[in-house]
C-alpha positions in Angstrom: 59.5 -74.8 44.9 60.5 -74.6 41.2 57.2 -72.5 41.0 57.4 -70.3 43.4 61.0 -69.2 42.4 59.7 -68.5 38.8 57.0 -66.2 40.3 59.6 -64.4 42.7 61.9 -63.6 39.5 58.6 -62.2 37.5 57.6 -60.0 39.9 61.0 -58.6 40.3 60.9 -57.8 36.6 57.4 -56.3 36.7 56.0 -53.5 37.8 57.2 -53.6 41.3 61.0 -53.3 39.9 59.4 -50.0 37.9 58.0 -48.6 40.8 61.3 -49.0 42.7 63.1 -47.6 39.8 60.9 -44.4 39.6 60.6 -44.0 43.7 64.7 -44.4 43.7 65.2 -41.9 40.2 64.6 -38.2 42.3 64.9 -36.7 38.9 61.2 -38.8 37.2 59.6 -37.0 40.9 60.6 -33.7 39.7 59.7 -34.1 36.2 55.9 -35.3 36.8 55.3 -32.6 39.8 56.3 -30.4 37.1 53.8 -31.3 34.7 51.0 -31.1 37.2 51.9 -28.0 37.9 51.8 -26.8 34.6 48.6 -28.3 33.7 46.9 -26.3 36.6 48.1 -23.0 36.1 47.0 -24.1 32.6 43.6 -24.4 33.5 43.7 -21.3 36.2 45.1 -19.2 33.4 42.8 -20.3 30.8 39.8 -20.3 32.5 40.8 -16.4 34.0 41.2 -15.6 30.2 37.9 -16.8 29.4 36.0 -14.7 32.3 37.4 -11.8 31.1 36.5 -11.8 27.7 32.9 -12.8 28.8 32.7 -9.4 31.3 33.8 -7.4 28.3 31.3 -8.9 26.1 28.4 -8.3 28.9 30.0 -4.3 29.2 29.9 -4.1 25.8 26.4 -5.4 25.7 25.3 -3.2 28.3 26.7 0.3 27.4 25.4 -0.5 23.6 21.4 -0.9 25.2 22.1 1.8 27.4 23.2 4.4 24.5 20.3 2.9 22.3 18.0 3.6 25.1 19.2 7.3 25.7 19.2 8.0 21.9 15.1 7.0 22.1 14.8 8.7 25.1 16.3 11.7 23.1 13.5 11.3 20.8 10.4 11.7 23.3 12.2 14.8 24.5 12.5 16.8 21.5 9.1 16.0 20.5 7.3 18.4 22.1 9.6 21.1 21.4 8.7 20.4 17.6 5.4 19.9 18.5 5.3 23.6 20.3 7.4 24.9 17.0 5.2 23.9 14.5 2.1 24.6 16.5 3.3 28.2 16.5 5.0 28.8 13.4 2.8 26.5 11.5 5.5 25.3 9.3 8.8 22.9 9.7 11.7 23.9 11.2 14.3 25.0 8.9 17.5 22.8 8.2 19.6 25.9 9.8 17.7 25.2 12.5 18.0 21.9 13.4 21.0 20.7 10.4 21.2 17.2 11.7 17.2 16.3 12.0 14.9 15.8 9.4 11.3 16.0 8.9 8.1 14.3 7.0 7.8 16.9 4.6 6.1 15.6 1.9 4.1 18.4 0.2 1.6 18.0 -2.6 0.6 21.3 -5.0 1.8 24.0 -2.6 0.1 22.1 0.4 1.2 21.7 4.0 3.7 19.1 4.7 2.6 16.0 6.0 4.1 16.6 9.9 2.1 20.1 10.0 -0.7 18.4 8.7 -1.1 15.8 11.6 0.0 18.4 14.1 -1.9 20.9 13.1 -5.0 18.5 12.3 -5.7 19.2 9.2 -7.2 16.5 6.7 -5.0 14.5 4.7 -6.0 13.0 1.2 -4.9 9.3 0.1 -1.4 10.2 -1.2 -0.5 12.3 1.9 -1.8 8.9 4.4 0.6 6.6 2.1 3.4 9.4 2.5 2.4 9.1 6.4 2.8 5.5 6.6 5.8 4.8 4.8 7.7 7.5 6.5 9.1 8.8 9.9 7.7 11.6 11.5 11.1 13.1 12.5 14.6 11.2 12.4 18.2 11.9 13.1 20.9 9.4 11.6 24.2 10.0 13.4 26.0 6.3 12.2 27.7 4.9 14.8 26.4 7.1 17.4 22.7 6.1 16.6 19.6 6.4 14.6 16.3 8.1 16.5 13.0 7.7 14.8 9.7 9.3 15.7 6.2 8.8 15.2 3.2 11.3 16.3 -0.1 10.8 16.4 -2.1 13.6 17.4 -4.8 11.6 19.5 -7.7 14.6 20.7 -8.5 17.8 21.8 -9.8 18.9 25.4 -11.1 22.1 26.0 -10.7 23.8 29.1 -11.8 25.7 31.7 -11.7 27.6 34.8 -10.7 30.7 36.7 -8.2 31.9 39.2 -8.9 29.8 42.1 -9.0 26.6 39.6 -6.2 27.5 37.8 -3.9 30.2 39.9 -0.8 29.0 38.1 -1.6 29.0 34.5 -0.7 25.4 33.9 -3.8 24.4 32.6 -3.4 27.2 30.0 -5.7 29.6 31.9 -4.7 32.4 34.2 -6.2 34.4 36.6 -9.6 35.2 35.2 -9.0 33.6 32.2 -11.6 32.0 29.1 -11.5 28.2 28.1 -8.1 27.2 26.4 -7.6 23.7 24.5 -5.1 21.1 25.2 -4.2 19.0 22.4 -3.0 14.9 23.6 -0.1 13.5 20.8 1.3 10.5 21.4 4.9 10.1 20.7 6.3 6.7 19.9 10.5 7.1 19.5 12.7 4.3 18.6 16.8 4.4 19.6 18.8 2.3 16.9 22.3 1.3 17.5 25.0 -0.6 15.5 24.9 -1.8 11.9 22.6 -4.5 10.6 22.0 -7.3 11.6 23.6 -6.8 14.9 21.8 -4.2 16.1 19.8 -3.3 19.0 17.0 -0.7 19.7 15.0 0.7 22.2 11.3 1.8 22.0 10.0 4.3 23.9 6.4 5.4 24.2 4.8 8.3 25.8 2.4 10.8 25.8 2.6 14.8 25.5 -0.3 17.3 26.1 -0.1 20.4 24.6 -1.8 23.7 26.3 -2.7 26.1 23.7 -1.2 29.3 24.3 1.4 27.8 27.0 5.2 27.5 26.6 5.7 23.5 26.9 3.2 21.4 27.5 3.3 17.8 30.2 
């Protein structure tokens, strides 16, 4: 009996005498609702904060590949209007002309520069091939806009031929009753740059432009 009445008084000092006390104190309730309350909207809030930042990141992301992309697209487009220029000026364009682009125009003893020279065709010696390879046909630095650079490689010529019924329109460079023209093939290789090294991202574009002799544009 002695026993048992020791283990009756223990177990009204333990845990079951906390557990009344909490149950019968309204104000312990409140207070530990209140926490888990706060610790969710904790975790809602937090976790909201960090999807945002990670959809700005990814819209950042994208809008820098898509501007690096339309800069190099920019490139292939005013190739062949160089391309046409040169063909029919046979020289550069001026920097009036075209103030924010600039040219491979290396020139050795009066000679062409080295862009008409691989339009054109003509022969380059050694220093005029190292000039070549260690520079950029055409590029346009514009900072935090972007940075196009071109490379042409003037690939063949085809000659053509053909008559009205072949060639009614013109747009193989003959007309109606016209002789054999030539259409020169370039290939154009442009390349979009974005953003400030090392974080930066580029675009390559490559493509191919045929040039009608004696046509406006080319395809």
């Amino acid at each position: 009996m002695k026993h048992i009445q020791i283990l009756q008084k223990v177990r009204k000092l333990g845990p079951g005498r906390f557990i009344d006390r909490l149950l019968g104190n309204e104000r312990g309730v409140v207070l530990v609702f209140a926490l888990v309350i706060m610790l969710v909207l904790t975790i809602i809030g937090s976790s909201a904060t960090m999807t945002s930042q990670v959809d700005l990141k990814v819209s950042g992301n994208t809008k820098v590949i898509r501007t690096s992309f339309y800069v190099s697209d920019g490139g292939i487009m005013l190739s062949p209007k160089v391309i046409s220029r040169i063909i029919t000026d046979r020289a550069l364009p001026t920097a009036s002309e075209t103030p924010l682009i600039t040219y491979d125009d290396y020139v050795s003893g009066g000679d062409d520069p080295v862009l008409v020279k691989k339009i054109m065709g003509f022969p380059m010696d050694a220093n005029y091939q190292t000039e070549d390879q260690n520079t950029t046909d055409i590029t346009m630095s514009q900072g935090t806009l972007g940075n196009m650079a071109v490379d042409l490689t003037r690939v063949a010529t085809q000659y053509l031929s053909g008559g009205g019924v072949e060639f009614a329109s013109g747009t193989e460079g003959v007309g109606v009753g016209g002789a054999a023209s030539a259409a020169i093939l370039y290939n154009l290789a442009s390349r979009g740059t974005v953003g400030t090294a090392p974080n930066t991202t580029t675009s390559d574009i490559v493509a191919r432009y045929r040039k009608v002799a004696g046509v406006a544009g080319g395809r």
